[in-house]
C-alpha positions in Angstrom: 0.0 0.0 0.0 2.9 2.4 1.0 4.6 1.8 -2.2 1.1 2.9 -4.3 1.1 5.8 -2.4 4.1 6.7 -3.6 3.7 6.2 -6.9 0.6 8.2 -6.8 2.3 11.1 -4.9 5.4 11.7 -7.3 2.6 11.2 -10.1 0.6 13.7 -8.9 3.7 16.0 -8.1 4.9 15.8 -11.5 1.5 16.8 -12.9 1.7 19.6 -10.8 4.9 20.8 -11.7 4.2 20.1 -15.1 1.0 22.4 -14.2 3.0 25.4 -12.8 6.0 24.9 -16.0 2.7 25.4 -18.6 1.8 28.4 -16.8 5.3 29.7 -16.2 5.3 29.4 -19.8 2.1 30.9 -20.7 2.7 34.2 -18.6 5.9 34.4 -19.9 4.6 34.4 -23.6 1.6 36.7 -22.7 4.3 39.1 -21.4 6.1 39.2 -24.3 3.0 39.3 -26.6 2.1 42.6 -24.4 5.5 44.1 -23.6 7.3 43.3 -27.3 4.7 42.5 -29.7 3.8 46.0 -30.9 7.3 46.7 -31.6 8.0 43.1 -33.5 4.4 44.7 -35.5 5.7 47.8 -36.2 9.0 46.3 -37.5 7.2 44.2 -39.3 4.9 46.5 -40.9 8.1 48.4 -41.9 10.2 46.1 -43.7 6.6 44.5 -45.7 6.2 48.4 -47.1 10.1 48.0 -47.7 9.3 44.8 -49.9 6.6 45.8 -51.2 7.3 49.2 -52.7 11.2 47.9 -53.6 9.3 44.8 -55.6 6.7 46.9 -57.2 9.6 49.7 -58.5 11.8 46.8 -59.7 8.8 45.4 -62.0 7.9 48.7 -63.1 11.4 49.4 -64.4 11.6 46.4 -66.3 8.1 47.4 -68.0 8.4 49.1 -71.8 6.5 51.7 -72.8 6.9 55.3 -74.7 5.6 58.2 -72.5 5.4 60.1 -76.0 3.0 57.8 -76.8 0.6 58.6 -73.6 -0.5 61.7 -74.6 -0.5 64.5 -77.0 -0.2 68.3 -76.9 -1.9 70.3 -79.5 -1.3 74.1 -79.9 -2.6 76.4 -82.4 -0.9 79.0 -85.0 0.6 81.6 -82.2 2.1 78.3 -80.8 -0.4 78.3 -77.5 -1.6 75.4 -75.9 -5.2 74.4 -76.9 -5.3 71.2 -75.5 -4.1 68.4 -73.8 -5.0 64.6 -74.9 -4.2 61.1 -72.6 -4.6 58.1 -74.7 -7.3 56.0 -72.4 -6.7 52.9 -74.5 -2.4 52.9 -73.6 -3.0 54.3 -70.4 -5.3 51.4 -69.4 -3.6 48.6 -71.4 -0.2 49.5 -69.5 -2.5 49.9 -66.1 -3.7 46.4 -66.9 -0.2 44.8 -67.8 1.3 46.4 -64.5 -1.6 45.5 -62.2 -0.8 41.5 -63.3 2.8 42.2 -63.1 3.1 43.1 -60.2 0.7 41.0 -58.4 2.4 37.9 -59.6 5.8 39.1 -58.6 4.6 39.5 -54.9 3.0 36.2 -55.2 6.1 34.8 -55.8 8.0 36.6 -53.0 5.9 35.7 -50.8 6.3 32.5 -51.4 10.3 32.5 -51.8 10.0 31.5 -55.7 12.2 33.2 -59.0 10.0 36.2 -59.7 8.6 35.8 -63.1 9.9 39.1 -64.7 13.2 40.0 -62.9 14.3 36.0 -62.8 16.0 37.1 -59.3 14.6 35.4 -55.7 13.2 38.3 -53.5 13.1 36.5 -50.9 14.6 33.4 -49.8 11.5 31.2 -48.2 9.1 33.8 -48.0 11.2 35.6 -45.2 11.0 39.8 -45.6 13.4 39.7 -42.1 15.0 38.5 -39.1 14.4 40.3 -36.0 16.7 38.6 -32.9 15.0 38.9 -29.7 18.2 40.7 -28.0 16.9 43.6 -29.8 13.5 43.9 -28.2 16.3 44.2 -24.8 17.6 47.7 -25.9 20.8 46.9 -24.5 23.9 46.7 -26.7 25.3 43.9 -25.4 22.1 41.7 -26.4 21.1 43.5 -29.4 22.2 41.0 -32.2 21.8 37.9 -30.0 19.0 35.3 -29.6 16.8 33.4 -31.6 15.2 35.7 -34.5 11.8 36.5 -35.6 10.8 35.5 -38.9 8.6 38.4 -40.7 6.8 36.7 -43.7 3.7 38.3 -45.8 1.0 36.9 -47.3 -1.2 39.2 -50.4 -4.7 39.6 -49.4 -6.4 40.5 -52.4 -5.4 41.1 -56.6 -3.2 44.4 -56.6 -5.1 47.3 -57.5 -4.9 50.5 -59.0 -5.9 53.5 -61.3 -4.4 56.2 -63.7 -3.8 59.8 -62.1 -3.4 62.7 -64.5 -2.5 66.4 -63.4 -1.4 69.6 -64.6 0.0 72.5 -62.4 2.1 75.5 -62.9 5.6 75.0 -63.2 7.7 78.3 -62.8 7.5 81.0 -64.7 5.0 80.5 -68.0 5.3 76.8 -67.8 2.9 74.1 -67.1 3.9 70.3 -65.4 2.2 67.8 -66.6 2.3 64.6 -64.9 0.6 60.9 -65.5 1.0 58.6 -62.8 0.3 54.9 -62.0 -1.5 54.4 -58.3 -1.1 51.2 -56.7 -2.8 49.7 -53.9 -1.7 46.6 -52.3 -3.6 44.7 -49.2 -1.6 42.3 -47.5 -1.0 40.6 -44.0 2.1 40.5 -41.8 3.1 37.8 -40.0 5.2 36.7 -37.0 4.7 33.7 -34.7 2.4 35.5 -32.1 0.5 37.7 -34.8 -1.2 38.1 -37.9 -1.7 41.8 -39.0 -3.2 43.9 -42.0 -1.4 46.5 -44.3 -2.5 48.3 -46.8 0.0 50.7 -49.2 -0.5 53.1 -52.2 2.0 54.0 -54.1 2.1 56.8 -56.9 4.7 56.0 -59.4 5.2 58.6 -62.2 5.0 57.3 -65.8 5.0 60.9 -67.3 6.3 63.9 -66.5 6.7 66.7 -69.0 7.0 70.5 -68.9 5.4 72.1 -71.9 5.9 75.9 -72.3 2.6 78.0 -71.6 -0.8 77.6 -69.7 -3.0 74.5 -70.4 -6.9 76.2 -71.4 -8.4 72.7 -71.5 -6.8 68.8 -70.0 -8.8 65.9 -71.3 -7.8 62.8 -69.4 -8.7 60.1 -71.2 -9.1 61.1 -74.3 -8.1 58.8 -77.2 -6.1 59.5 -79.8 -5.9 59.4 -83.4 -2.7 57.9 -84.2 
């Protein structure tokens, strides 16, 4: 009888110390969850609009287009400005090519595969970053040390965007005119305690031309008769 006893006391004194490690554990993660987390987030959220906006300007360069071609300036005898044309059907056929471009090359970074344009890996495994946990310390002597914290993202929705024209003055007698792809990509941020959203735009100028004189009339839009 003494000897089941004892059996059932170091049982039940192992369960408890099991017991008291689980919750050792669990304040010690809901600690850092509270204490850390929202800087391991804003890092996070950081280094995603890194990837994302150095991904989208790397497919965009790659992309061939003449920004002669996107619009057309008309003036009269005296050489003044009577209009100002965008060619819809280019603008939107280039909005549409970038849109698909772009989506597929975040696809595949997030994923860690050979982007489809550039032929170059983004990002090996999916991972934007490595944050160690010495740095959440703030002390020096920790600050590069510790296991780190993978940052991955995952795209939420299809990229998309629209065409922005404008036309302002531009010193002296002069007019700016300016077309400009805006993107807009929804995607989520992920470390092992969280799961976050982010959402980005990004203008990215496709046009920008200074034409001598003021503009009486701007069409955007407006096809062209080639």
């Amino acid at each position: 009888m003494k000897k089941v006893r004892i059996k059932r006391y170091k049982k039940g004194k192992l369960l408890l110390l099991f017991i008291v490690l689980l919750l050792i554990i669990f304040q010690m993660i809901t600690a850092f969850h509270h204490t850390f987390e929202p800087q391991l987030q804003a890092i996070a959220k950081q280094h995603t609009g890194f990837a994302i906006n150095n991904i989208v300007k790397e497919v965009l360069s790659d992309m061939e287009y003449k920004s002669e071609d996107l619009l057309r300036v008309e003036r009269n005898s005296a050489n003044q400005i009577t209009s100002v044309e965008y060619d819809s059907a280019k603008l939107n056929a280039l909005l549409y090519s970038a849109l698909n471009t772009i989506d597929e090359s975040l696809l595949a970074a997030q994923d860690g595969k050979k982007d489809p344009t550039t032929k170059e890996v983004f990002y090996e495994d999916g991972i934007l970053y490595e944050v160690p946990i010495g740095y959440f310390t703030k002390t020096y002597l920790f600050y590069d040390k510790g296991p780190k914290v993978k940052i991955r993202m995952k795209m939420l929705n299809d990229v998309t965007g629209e065409i922005k024209t404008e036309a302002k003055p531009y010193g002296i007698n002069n007019t700016m005119i300016k077309i400009s792809l805006v993107i807009h990509v929804d995607a989520q941020v992920i470390t092992f305690l969280s799961v976050s959203e982010y959402k980005t735009k990004m203008e990215l100028p496709i046009v920008i031309q200074v034409v001598n004189g003021d503009i009486p009339e701007i069409t955007p839009y407006a096809l062209t008769n080639n």
